[in-house]
Steps between C-alpha positions, in 0.01 A plus 500: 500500500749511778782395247426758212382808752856437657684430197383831357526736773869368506667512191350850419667621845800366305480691182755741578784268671395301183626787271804582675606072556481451141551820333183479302269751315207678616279302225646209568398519868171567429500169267608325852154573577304487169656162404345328755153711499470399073610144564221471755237694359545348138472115615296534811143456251731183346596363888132515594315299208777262578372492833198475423561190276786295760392595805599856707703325771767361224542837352558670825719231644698524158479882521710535801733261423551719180545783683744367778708406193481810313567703853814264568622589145433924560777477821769433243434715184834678442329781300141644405457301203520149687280637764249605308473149347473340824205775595330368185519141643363611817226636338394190352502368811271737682284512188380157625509584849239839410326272260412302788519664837146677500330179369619287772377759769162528299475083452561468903225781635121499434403833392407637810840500608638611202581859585667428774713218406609725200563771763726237691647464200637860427563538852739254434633690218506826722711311783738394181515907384582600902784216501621564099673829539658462828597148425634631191694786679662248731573263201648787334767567734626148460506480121223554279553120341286422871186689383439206230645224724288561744170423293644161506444319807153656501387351198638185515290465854194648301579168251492276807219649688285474188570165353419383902241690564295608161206282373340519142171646608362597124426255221736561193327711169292244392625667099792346427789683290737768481467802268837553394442755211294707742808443756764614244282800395481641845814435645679662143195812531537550845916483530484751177238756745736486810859536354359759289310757775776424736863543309294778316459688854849491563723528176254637231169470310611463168789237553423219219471207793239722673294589179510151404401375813190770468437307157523212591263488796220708261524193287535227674253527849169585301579200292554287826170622615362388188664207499356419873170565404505193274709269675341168627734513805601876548806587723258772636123396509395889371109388666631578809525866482114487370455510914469919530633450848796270353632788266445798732733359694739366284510861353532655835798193602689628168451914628627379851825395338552776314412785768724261803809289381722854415459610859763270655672532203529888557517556900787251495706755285356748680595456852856303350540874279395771641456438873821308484397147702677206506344218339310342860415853597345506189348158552382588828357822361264316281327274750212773537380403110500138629322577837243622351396219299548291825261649661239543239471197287335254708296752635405597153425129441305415769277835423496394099362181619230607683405857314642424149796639310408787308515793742765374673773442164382867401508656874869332462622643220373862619686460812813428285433759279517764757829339644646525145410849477603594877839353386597785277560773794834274611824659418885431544483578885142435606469335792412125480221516707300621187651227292381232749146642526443501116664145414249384774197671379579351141583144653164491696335615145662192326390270778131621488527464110646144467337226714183632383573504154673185448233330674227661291727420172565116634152446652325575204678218259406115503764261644607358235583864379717626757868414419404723168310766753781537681742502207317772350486702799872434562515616126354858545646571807807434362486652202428831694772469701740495150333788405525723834865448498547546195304890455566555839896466397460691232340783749736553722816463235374735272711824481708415860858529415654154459761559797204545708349216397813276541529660823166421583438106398854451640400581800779800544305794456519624924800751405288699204354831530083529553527704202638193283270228632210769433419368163507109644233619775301676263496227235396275800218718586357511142520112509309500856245695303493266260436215709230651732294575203515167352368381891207692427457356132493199717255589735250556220565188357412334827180649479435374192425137614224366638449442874719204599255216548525332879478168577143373490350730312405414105720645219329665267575488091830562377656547861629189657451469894 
């Protein structure tokens, strides 16, 4: 958690020294990001029914030895096209790691401590979110080649601690096999869904690559779930989302994606555009999102453990939803006081909404069923997050004058007028919008599940304890 949290909070504090260094496109930026967010969410189902079949500490062992690799190989990409190669690699890499990290936690804790070792968990994340930008900011003013480089050491210590440290606590699927047609169909269905909504959101609709990516996911993921439903040895076990508490929150992990990942993504440019900061101001003006989380998620988890999820995820989502919408008053020269305030209220909301949830969604799955559980939540999540930068892009792009745009992703926009960054800021409000109702979407969804069952009490049918 540490690793990815930091990883990501880094590189995007990078995206506009990234443009300038190697004299890239906007798009092709923006693929610096989705490469890495397909790669992961297309094999992360694959990396966890391989987990669940050889054992979870091999595949996360092997996972950050893929990613040291792939990181090493980032650091000396002469030009966007190499790099985004390398991202792809690294997303293989953490596809195993995802796969894998929330079934280790849930293996190690009895249920009664579930919540809050999941909160520990994303606390983690939220001390790797305060350290990713400012890191990043720092690494920046070296050479942006250290923002990959970096990752290195860190994984290959994650390798070592693991391999020393990590025993094989659940027995291997007792059914055998690999379903490769069903593997094929997704990854093919899925890759067609992701390069289609996001290179449609920045260069067009009715490009032939996007409308054939649109075509091709129609036909190909209802015949994977098809497909799944009559494989011996499916790469996801559809009985699992029979649990009413299991797909609540697997629908409400996919909404938290899509309403949260842009909102980095779009203060970064931001406070880089229009207020003018420096990379590590920036970074340093982002801790609040990450502070917030701190402080919330084992709190959340501890309370989720004791009182159940359900209020809690929703009561989470509300409080983002009001941060989202609290967000659109900021201008070119408001004071960052009121940017501070709102990225905390939203980062508290996200920490009352995770722990919770992912221990609802991973306590409510058999053991032998969690590399898959976690792949799938992994999957949604993920799969959100494509799709929030991806409309959210298209947002804020849409009728802004494309030397205002340059100026803005480069970073270089302190010397323009308030009346030309006025259609960036309004763009960005409409987005906020955007996102603070699909927090509330959320909310309702939360409310949809069933009470989170505690420890020692008796599940009753269709919801697993």
């Amino acid at each position: 958690m540490l690793l990815a949290a930091t990883n990501s909070g880094t590189l995007i504090i990078a995206l506009p020294d990234l443009e300038r260094s190697l004299h890239t496109s906007l798009l092709a930026l923006v693929w610096v990001i989705l490469a890495y967010l397909i790669a992961a969410t297309v094999l992360v189902l694959m990396a966890g029914r391989l987990s669940d079949l050889f054992g979870r500490k091999r595949a996360y062992v092997g996972g950050f030895v893929a990613f040291a690799l792939a990181s090493l190989g980032a650091g000396f990409s002469p030009g966007a096209t190499v790099l985004i190669v390398w991202r792809v690699l690294q997303g293989i890499g953490s596809a195993f790691l995802f796969a894998n990290a929330a079934a280790l936690v849930t293996d190690a804790f009895p249920k009664e401590e579930l919540g809050l070792a999941m909160g520990a968990n994303t606390m983690v994340a939220a001390i790797g979110l305060v350290l990713g930008p400012v890191l990043g900011g720092a690494l920046v003013a070296i050479s942006w080649h250290w923002v990959f480089w970096f990752n290195v050491p860190i994984a290959l210590a994650g390798a070592c601690w693991g391999g020393l440290i990590l025993r094989e606590l659940a027995k291997p699927d007792s059914v055998r096999g690999y379903d490769v047609l069903g593997t094929s169909t997704f990854v093919l269905g899925l890759t067609g869904l992701v390069l289609a909504v996001s290179r449609g959101g920045l260069s067009g609709w009715d490009e032939p690559l996007v409308i054939g990516g649109f075509v091709l996911a129609a036909v190909l993921l209802p015949l994977w779930i098809a497909i799944e439903r009559r494989s011996r040895a499916p790469m996801l076990d559809l009985h699992i989302f029979r649990s009413r508490l299991f797909a609540a929150a697997s629908a409400a992990a996919f909404i938290n994606g899509l309403a949260r990942f842009a909102l980095m993504f779009l203060f970064v440019f931001y406070f880089q555009g229009p207020q003018g900061d420096t990379p590590i101001a920036a970074g340093i003006k982002l801790i609040p999102l990450a502070l917030g989380m701190l402080v919330a998620s084992p709190l959340a988890g501890a309370y989720a453990d004791r009182h159940g999820s359900r209020a809690l995820a929703a009561a989470g989502m509300l409080v983002s939803a009001a941060g989202l919408a609290a967000m659109t008053t900021l201008q070119v020269h408001t004071p960052y006081w009121q940017s501070a305030l709102w990225l905390t209220l939203v980062g508290a909301g996200s920490g009352m909404f995770n722990s919770p949830n992912t221990a609802a969604m991973m306590g409510a799955v058999p053991a032998y069923r969690r590399g898959i559980a976690a792949g799938a939540r992994t999957l949604l999540q993920n799969t959100g997050a494509v799709l929030s930068i991806a409309f959210v892009l298209a947002i804020v792009t849409a009728a802004v004058p494309k030397a205002t745009l340059f100026a803005v992703f480069s970073g270089l926009a302190k010397g323009l007028s308030q009346q030309k960054l006025a259609p960036f800021i309004a763009n960005m409000h409409t987005a906020l919008w955007v996102l603070a109702a699909v927090s509330l979407v959320g909310a309702f969804v939360c409310l949809l599940r069933p009470a989170h069952v505690r420890a020692g009490e008796p599940a009753v049918e269709g919801v697993a304890a």
